[in-house]
Residue, then its C-alpha position, 0 to 999 in steps of 0.5 A: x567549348x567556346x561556350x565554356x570558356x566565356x562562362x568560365x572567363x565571365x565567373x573569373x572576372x566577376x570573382x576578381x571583381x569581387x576579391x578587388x571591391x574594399x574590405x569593408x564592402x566584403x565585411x558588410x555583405x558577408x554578415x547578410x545570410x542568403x536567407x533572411x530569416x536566418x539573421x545576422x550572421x554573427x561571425x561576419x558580425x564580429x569580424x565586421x566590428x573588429x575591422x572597425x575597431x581596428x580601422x575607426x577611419x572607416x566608419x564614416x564608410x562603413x555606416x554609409x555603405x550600410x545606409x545604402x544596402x538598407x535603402x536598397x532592400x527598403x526599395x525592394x520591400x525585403x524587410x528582412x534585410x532591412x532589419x539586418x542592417x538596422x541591427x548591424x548599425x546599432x551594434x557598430x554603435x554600441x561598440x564604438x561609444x568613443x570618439x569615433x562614433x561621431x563617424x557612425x552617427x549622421x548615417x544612422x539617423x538618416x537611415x532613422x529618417x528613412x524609416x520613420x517616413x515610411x507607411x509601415x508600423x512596423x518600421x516605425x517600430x523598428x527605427x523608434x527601437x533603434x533610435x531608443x538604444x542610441x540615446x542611451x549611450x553616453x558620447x565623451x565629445x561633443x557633436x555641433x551639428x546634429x538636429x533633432x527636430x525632424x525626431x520630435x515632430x515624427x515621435x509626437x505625431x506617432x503618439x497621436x496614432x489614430x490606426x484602425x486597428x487598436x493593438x497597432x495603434x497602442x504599439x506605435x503610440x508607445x513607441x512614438x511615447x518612448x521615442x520622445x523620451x529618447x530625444x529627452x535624454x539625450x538632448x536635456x543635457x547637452x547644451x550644445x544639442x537642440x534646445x529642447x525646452x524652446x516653445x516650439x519643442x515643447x508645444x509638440x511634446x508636452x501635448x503629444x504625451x497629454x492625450x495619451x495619459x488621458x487614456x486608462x484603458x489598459x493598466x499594464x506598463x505597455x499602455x500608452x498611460x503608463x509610458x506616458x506618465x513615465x516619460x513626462x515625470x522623467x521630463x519635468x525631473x530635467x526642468x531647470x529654473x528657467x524651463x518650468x514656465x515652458x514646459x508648464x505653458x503647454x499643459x495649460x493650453x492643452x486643458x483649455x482647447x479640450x475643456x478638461x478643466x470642468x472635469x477636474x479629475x484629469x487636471x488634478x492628476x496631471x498636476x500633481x504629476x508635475x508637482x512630485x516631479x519638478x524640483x521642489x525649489x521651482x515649485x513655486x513657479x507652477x503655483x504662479x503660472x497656475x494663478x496667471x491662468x486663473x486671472x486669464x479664466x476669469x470671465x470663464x464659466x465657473x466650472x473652468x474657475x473652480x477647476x483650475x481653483x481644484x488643481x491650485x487647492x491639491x498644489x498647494x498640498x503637495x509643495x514644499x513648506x514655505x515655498x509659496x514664494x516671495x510675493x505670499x500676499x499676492x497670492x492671497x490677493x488673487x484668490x481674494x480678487x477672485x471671490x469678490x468676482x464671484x460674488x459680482x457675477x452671482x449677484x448680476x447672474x452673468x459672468x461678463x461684463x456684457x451680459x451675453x453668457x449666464x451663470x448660476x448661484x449654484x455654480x458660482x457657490x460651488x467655486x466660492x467653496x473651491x477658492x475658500x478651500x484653496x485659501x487654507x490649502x495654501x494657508x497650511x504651508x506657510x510658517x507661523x508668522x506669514x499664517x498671521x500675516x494672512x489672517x491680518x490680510x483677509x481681516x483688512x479686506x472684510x467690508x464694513x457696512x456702508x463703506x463700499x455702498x456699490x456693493x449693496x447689503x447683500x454683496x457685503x454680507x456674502x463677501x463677509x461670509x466667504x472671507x470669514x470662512x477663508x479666515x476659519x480655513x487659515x486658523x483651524x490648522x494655526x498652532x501658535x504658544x503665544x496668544x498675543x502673537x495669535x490674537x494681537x489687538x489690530x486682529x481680535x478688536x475687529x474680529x470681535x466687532x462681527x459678533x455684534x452683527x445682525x447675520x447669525x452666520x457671521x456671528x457664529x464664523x467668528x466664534x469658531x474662529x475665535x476658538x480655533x485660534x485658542x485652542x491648543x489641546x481640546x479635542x473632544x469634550x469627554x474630559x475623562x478622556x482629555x487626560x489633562x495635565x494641570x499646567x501653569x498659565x505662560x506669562x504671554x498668556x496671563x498678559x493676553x487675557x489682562x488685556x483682552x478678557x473684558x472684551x472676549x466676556x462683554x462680547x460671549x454676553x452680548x451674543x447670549x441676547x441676540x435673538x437669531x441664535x440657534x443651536x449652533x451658536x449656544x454650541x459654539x459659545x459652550x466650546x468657546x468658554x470650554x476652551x478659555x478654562x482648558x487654555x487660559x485657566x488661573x485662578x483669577x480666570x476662573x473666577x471671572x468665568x464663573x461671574x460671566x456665566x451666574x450673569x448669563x443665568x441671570x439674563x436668561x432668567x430677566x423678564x425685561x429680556x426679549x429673548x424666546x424660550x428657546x434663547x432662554x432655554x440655550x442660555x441655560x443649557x450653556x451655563x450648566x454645561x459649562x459649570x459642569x465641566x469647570x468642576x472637574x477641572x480641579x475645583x473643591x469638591x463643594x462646587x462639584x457636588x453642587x453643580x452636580x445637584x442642580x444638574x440632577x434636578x434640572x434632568x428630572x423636572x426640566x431637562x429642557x435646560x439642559x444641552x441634550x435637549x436644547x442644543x440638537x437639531x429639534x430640541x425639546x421645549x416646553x409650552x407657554x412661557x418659561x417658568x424655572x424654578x429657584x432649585x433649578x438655578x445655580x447659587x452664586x453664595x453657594x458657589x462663593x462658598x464653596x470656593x472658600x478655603x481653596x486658592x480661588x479664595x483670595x478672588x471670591x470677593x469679586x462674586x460680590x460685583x455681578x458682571x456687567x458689560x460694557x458698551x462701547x464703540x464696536x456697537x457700530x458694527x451691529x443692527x446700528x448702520x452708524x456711529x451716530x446710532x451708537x453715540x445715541x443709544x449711550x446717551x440714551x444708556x447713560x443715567x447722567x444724560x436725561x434728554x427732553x423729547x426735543x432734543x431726542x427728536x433734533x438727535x433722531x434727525x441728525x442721525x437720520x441725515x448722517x444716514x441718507x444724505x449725499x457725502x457732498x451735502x454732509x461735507x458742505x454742511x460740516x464745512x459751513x459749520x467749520x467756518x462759522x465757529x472760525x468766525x466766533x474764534x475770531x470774535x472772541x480773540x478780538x475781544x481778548x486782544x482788544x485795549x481798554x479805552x482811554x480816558x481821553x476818549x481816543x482809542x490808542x493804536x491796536x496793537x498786533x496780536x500776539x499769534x499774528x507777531x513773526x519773531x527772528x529766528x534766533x528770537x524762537x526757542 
């Protein structure tokens, strides 16, 4: 009976006990089920809420108790129970989203904290889970005094997950993906939470979700990959102005210490990523990073060079148009810069200064052509006017021979090339309705001055070019399918080519005698003169066109010419294309039909002055010497002729002066090395000059000295020169100014010499 009474004594104080702890202890306790597999108990759990609601000053104690039962079970390893509490805590929070939740918040992420220190997956899982759900509610007041850098190291570490087993490796690296991506959302806006744009956040983040977009290994929306790329365009979508720069440095130390700029694939994706993602406005600010890293690269292996070069080519694609930014040259300039480095370390084979490290033409090529991509890349977003600007700013870079003599004959010739292709890369997409805009003089004078070099590769860029930038329309060269509409030449078109024909056909005539030309070339001069008939055509055009090409025959048909059988036979094959097309472009039929028939003529007995022999890569010549006949030839009086009665008539007069070129000053930029071989070889062109062989000889020396001799010795030898006819000036004046004598054999006083009088000021008007 004693026994009785104190177990029952006993149970009575404990129930009393119990009915005296707090409310909201009772409420707490009653949601967890004695099975824990049973889960929360719902209608304690709604009780429990109801009482927070009602009673919001008890939070802050609700929340603590419940940290504190969690950490009891954590300790006790009663999983189950933890998980009830993790869920009690996330449902406080999603129904007290007002003012109060501040209460709840600092005990619900320590109990995070708890979790995520824990050696279990599964709670990381289970924390990252919950800690998602809270960054999606949107508070009404601010909080001072949160922090969330403990988040951000534990989330970035779980992306780096290297656990044996692959299934728990990907989930907790989705899980630590998606974690950061809640402390995205919920700080990016807040200017009174962490910064998360600060270096040190972003060197954790940005680096976390890099190695995990490397992964493809699954291509489901649950791989790392996928997240990954989900959370870092969401990410950059938030970058402001001033973020860009910190959240692209990351990216690029991240591509350096893993060496994934040489495989490209990889950098290219992942900047365009980041250029879709950004706000278009900043993306100017990703180009110039791009192009400070490239500087920083450049005495890097050429594989790193031409990757960061790729990723710039595919950045430029995807910017905005015109969003280059302010300093447009400068970008121009580095990608310049860049080639000439290039060429340095090709010529030298070592990409250092101090020639410990090796590199190879094949590589530094494979970069040059990476660069000269770029350059068009970038060329394509510009407007109109900056498009001419660059094309002015890489024709000022081109060398000249001689002038930068560091660079030797082989250094210039590739610096000419690669920027001549640049220059092709900016006009092939240049579309322009004024030719004096595209083609101004302080552009096409120098341009035109490369056709006369020796390098058939530099002649034949610079017809290519020459032709992109007329070219409006010409696409294909069946004219049947062209469906040409006869249009008036603009009046900006007729004062370009009053100004500048002459020069475009002394130059089409003196590239027909350079013997080095190949098929390419007599291609591309046929494409050129297509395009001047298509573009340019009047009356007075054509005519003169048709001048030009009777003078090419000519030239191809003169014995005084050295020219091959193959130059002969590509003249001819240019001129018959040529004419073949003019008289279809709406001519009179006569012209038609006679070019029709020496083209017949030529098929049957001599089709190797026709382009489908000529103009392929094995064209087809005949042995021995080149005999063409008088009916393979097309007559300029029939041609006249057949021009008279049409429009071309009031111009026919001018078939009655053959073409003849020019020689000027532009010839210095040929075989010629001076301007001192050029004012010689038009002495020596010019019937008026009839020159002894002594002062060929004492012209050949004075030649020769202005070649070979140092720039001081010439500038002292000018000076002495310069000096000596100052002293004859001074001899002559003297004579001039001096007084006759007198006659009573005293000299009078000299005078002063007029130059030498100072007059007052007020004297001098």
């Amino acid at each position: 009976l004693a026994q009785w009474r104190f177990w029952g004594l006993n149970l009575c104080l404990c129930g009393c006990c119990w009915a005296l702890r707090p409310r909201y202890k009772r409420l707490v306790d009653n949601i967890f089920p004695e099975d824990p597999e049973d889960g929360l108990v719902k209608a304690n759990m709604e009780k429990l809420t109801f009482f927070a609601l009602s009673a919001p000053e008890k939070l802050d104690r609700i929340a603590a108790y419940l940290s504190e039962r969690l950490t009891r079970e954590l300790n006790r390893h009663r999983y189950g129970y933890v998980c009830i509490a993790m869920e009690a805590l996330e449902q406080l929070l999603l129904a007290c989203h007002c003012q109060s939740i501040n209460l709840l918040v600092e005990s619900f992420l320590s109990t995070l904290r708890l979790l995520l220190e824990a050696d279990k997956p599964h709670l990381h899982i289970l924390a990252t889970n919950s800690f998602v759900k809270f960054a999606n509610i949107e508070e009404d007041t601010p909080s001072y005094h949160r922090s969330y850098d403990f988040f951000v190291s534990r989330f970035s570490e779980m992306c780096h997950s290297e656990h044996e087993d692959a299934d728990i490796q990907n989930k907790i690296r989705v899980s630590g993906i998606r974690g950061l991506q809640g402390v995205v959302r919920k700080t990016v806006d807040d200017e009174l939470q962490v910064n998360i744009w600060e270096p040190r956040h972003m060197e954790q983040i940005v680096p976390a979700l890099l190695v995990n977009l490397q992964q493809h290994t699954q291509a489901n929306s649950e791989s790392p990959a996928e997240q990954t790329e989900v959370c870092f365009r969401e990410l950059l979508g938030r970058a402001a102005y001033g973020h860009i720069t910190n959240a692209i440095r990351p990216v690029l130390m991240h591509l350096d210490s893993h060496s994934l700029w040489e495989g490209r694939s990889f950098a290219v994706r992942c900047f365009q990523i980041i250029m879709y993602s950004i706000q278009s406005q900043h993306s100017h600010l990703v180009i110039q990073q791009l192009l400070g890293h490239l500087d920083a690269n450049s005495r890097s292996p050429a594989s790193v060079r031409a990757g960061i070069m790729e990723v710039l080519s595919e950045a430029a694609v995807i910017e905005a148009t015109g969003s280059v930014g302010p300093t447009v040259l400068e970008v121009f300039n580095t990608l310049l810069r860049q080639l000439r480095q290039s060429v340095d370390y090709q010529l030298t084979g070592y990409y250092d200064n101090a020639g410990k490290h090796k590199t190879t033409s094949t590589e530094e090529k494979t970069l040059q052509d990476a660069v000269i991509k770029t350059i068009g890349s970038f060329a394509n977003t510009l407007p109109v006017y900056q498009r001419s600007e660059v094309m002015l700013f890489i024709m000022g870079k081109i060398p000249v021979p001689g002038i930068y003599p560091a660079l030797g004959f082989e250094g210039s010739r590739m610096i000419q090339v690669m920027l001549l292709k640049s220059l092709l890369q900016v006009s092939s997409r240049y579309e322009s309705s004024n030719l004096l805009t595209a083609l101004p003089s302080s552009f096409l004078e120098p341009l035109l001055s490369f056709t006369l070099m020796e390098d058939p590769e530099i002649r034949l860029l610079v017809l290519f070019i020459l032709t992109s930038l007329i070219d409006r329309s010409l696409t294909a060269f069946d004219v049947s399918a062209l469906e040409l509409k006869e249009d008036g030449c603009s009046r900006q078109d007729n004062l370009f080519m009053r100004k500048h024909a002459q020069r475009l056909y002394r130059h089409v005539y003196l590239t027909c005698r350079e013997e080095s030309s190949g098929p390419a070339h007599y291609q591309a001069l046929f494409t050129l003169l297509a395009v001047l008939t298509v573009e340019l055509a009047s009356e007075e055009v054509v005519v003169d066109l048709i001048r030009l090409v009777l003078a090419l025959q000519e030239l191809a048909s003169s014995a005084q010419e050295s020219l091959s059988v193959f130059n002969r036979c590509g003249v001819h094959a240019v001129c018959a294309a040529f004419l073949h097309l003019l008289s279809q472009l709406g001519p009179p039929p006569p012209l038609q039909q006679h070019v029709a028939q020496v083209v017949e003529s030529r098929r049957q007995d001599a089709p190797h002055l026709l382009p489908e022999d000529v103009l392929c890569d094995e064209p087809r010549l005949p042995e021995g010497e080149l005999k063409v006949d008088q009916s393979l030839l097309f007559v300029q009086s029939k041609i006249c002729e057949a021009l008279t009665g049409s429009s071309y008539s009031t111009h026919a007069e001018r078939f009655n002066t053959p073409y003849t070129p020019q020689l000027t000053d532009e010839d210095r930029l040929s075989k010629r090395k001076s301007i001192g071989d050029t004012v010689s070889l038009q002495m020596d062109m010019d019937p008026q000059y009839c020159p002894d062989t002594h002062q060929t000889e004492r012209r050949m020396e004075v030649v020769e000295r202005f070649q070979t001799a140092p720039f001081e010795e010439i500038a002292a030898h000018c000076g002495s020169r310069t000096s000596l006819l100052q002293s004859k000036l001074d001899q002559v004046f003297d004579l001039i100014i001096r007084p006759p004598p007198s006659l009573s054999g005293h000299s009078p006083p000299r005078s002063t010499p007029l130059y030498e009088m100072k007059f007052p000021d007020l004297c001098v008007y």
